[in-house]
N, C-alpha and C positions, 0 to 999 in steps of 0.2 A: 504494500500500500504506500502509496509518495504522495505527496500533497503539492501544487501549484505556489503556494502561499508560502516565503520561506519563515514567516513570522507570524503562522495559524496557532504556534503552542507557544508560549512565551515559555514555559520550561524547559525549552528545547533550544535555543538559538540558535542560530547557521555556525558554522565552523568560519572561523577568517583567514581566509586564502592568504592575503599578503602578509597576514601576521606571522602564518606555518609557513610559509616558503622565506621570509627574512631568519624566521629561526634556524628553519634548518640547512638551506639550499647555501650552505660553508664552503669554501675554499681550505683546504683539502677537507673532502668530507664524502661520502661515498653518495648524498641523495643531487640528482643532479636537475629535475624539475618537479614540481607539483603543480596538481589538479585538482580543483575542487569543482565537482560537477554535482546540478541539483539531481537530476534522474537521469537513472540509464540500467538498461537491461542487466550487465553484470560486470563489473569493472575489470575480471579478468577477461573474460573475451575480447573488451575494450584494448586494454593493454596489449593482453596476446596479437591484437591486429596492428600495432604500433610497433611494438617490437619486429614483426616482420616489415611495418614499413620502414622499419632501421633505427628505433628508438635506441638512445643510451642506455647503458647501465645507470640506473636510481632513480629514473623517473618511475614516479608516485600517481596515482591516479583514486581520489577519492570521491563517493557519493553519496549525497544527504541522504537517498533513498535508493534503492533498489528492485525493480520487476520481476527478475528473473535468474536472481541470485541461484548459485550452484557449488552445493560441497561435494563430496566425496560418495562415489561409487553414483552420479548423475541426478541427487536428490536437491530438490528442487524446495526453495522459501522466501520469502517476502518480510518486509519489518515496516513498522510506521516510520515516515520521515523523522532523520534526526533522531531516531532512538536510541542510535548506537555507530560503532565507526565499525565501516562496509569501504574497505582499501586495495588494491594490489599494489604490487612494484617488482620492480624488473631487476632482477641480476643476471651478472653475466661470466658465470664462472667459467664458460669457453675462451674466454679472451683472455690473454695476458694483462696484468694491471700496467696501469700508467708507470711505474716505481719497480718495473719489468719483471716482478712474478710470473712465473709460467699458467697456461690456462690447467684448473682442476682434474684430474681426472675424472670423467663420464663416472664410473662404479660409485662415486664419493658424493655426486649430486644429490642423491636418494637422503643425504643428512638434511639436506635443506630445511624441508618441513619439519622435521623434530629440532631444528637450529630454531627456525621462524617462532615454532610454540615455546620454548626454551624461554626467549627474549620476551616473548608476549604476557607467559605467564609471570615473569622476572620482573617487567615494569609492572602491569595492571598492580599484584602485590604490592609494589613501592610507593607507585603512586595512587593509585584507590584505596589503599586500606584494607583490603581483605587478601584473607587467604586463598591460596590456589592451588591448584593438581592439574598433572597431564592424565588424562586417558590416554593410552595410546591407539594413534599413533600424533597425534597432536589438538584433541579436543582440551579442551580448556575448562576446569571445572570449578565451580566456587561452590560452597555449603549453602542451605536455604532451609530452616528450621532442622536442623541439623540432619540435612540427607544433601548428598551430593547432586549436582545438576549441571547439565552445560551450558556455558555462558557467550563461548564461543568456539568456533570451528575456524581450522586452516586448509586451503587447494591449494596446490602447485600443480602448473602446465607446463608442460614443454612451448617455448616458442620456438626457438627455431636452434640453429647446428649449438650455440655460443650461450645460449639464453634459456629462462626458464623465468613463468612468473608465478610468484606467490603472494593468496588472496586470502583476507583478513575479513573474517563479519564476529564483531567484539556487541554482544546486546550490553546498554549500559543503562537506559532509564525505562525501559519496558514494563508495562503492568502485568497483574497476572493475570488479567482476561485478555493481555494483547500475546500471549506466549503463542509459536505456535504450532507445541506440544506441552503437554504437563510437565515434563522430564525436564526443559528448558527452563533457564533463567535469566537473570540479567545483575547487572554492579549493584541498582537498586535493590532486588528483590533478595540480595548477599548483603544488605546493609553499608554499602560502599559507603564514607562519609564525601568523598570526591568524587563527583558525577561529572565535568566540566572535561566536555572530550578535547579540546585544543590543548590542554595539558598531557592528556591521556595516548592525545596521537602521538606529542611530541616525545614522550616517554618510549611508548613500544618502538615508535625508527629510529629513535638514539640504540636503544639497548637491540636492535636490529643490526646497525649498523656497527655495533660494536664486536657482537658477536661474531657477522660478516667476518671483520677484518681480523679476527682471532684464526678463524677455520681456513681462512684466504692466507695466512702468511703461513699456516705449517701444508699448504699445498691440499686442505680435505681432510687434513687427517684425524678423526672426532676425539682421540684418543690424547694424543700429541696437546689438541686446543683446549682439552678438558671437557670438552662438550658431550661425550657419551656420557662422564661421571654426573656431571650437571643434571642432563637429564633422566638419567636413574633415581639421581638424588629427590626428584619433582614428580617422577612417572608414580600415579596411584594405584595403575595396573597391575607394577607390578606386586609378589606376593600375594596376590587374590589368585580365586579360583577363575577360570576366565571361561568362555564358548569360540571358540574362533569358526565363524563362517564363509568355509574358502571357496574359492574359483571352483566351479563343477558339481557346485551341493554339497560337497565333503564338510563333515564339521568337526571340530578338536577340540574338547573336551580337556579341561587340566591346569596346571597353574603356570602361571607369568612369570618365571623363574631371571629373567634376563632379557638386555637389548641388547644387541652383540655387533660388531663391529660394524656390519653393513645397516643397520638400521631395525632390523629385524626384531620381533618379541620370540622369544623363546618359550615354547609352552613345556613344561613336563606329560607327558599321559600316557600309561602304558608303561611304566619302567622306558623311556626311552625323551630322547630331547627335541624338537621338531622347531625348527626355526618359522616360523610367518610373516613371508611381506607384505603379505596384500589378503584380502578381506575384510571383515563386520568383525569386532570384538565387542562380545557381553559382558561386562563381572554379573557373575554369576552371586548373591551376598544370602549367605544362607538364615535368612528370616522367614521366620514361619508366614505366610500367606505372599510373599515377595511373588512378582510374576517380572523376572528377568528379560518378559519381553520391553517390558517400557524401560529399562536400563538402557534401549536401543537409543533413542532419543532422536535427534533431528539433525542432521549436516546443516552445519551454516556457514 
């Protein structure tokens, strides 16, 4: 849902372009332009289409509102204008830096997204005031009368040989009749005392770009940057009981033991260890009447 009106909710104000691009848009500094657009279908398609017309590395592309936003595995949601910061931006770990680092190796790209949620959960914490957890592989969870919920979800797309974009939908003053799923939440319905996303944006691209140039100077290597330990450190997945539902129906059953080098969750089941990159993970949280399926929650 977007609104026409960028000043229909006075609780809500517009994001200020010139204010977020004099802060961030530094000399040396990795974000190289921003966007603040009122609507538009999903701002990673947007980008993905910029980048193939030859966009830099760190151009930012933001939307008060979104139609036709898309997380993970093709799932489709909408949020009222200004509820929350709905972002992508573009890296380009193919390319050599300016300060002549070699381009990433392709296998190391896959850290990205647990880098992105890494940073996102790192600021939102610092600067919101609440606590946070990774689901993995990088949902974003904060507490809500004390059960967990998701408050935001991370996409990464391939653009093209060099590039790769990744998209941010952060819910931050959503009500609870605006959620849209139960499982969902938002900074408010977490008790954020800091709702004011121009702070909040400028927090998650700092600590983005931070981390960036952490994993960029040891060549990818999550190990080396500290970014595997980090995200262990944050991941709530792991040590629960998990469901992994994999490519072709197959499901795995067992516990979250590990992320392991390539990005992977490590499930236990079976006396045996089974690495997962891709599919739907449950925690499975053993409560008498729990129905594990709304643990699914909603891609944002």
């Amino acid at each position: 849902m977007t609104s026409s009106n960028r000043w229909s909710d006075l609780e809500r104000p517009p994001l200020n372009e010139s204010t977020l691009r004099r802060a961030l848009l530094t000399s040396p500094g990795l974000w190289t332009a921003l966007d603040v657009v009122a609507d538009t279908g999903s701002t990673n398609s947007d980008l993905v289409a910029r980048a193939k017309a030859g966009a830099a590395e760190g151009a930012v592309l933001v939307a008060e509102g979104q139609s036709a936003g898309r997380g993970r595995l093709e799932r489709r949601w909408t949020a009222p204008a200004r509820s929350g910061l709905f972002f992508s931006i573009l890296l380009r770990p193919g390319q050599p830096t300016p300060d002549g680092r070699p381009a990433v190796p392709v296998d190391r790209w896959g850290w990205l997204p647990l880098l992105a949620g890494v940073a996102t959960a790192a600021a939102v914490s610092r600067t919101a005031g609440v606590d946070t957890a990774l689901k993995w592989p990088n949902d974003l969870l904060v507490s809500v009368g004390g059960e967990e919920r998701k408050a935001a979800g991370i996409l990464a797309e391939r653009a093209d040989d060099t590039g790769l974009v990744i998209g941010v939908g952060l819910n931050v003053s959503l009500r609870e009749d605006e959620l849209p799923v139960p499982t969902a939440a938002s900074l408010a319905l977490a008790g954020a005392p800091v709702l004011d996303r121009d702070p909040l944006l400028r927090a998650v691209l700092r600590s983005v770009a931070e981390w960036y140039g952490r994993w960029r100077a040891v060549d990818g290597d999550p190990h080396e940057c500290r970014l595997q330990e980090a995200y262990a450190a944050g991941c709530a997945t792991l040590g629960r009981t998990v469901r992994a539902e994999l490519p072709g129906g197959r499901e795995l059953v067992g516990e979250a033991v590990a992320v392991d080098s390539d990005g992977r969750l490590v499930i236990s089941a079976g006396g045996r260890q089974e690495p997962v990159g891709a599919g739907d993970v449950v925690h499975i949280r053993p409560v008498a009447g729990y129905d594990a399926e709304r643990d699914r929650g909603d891609e944002r």
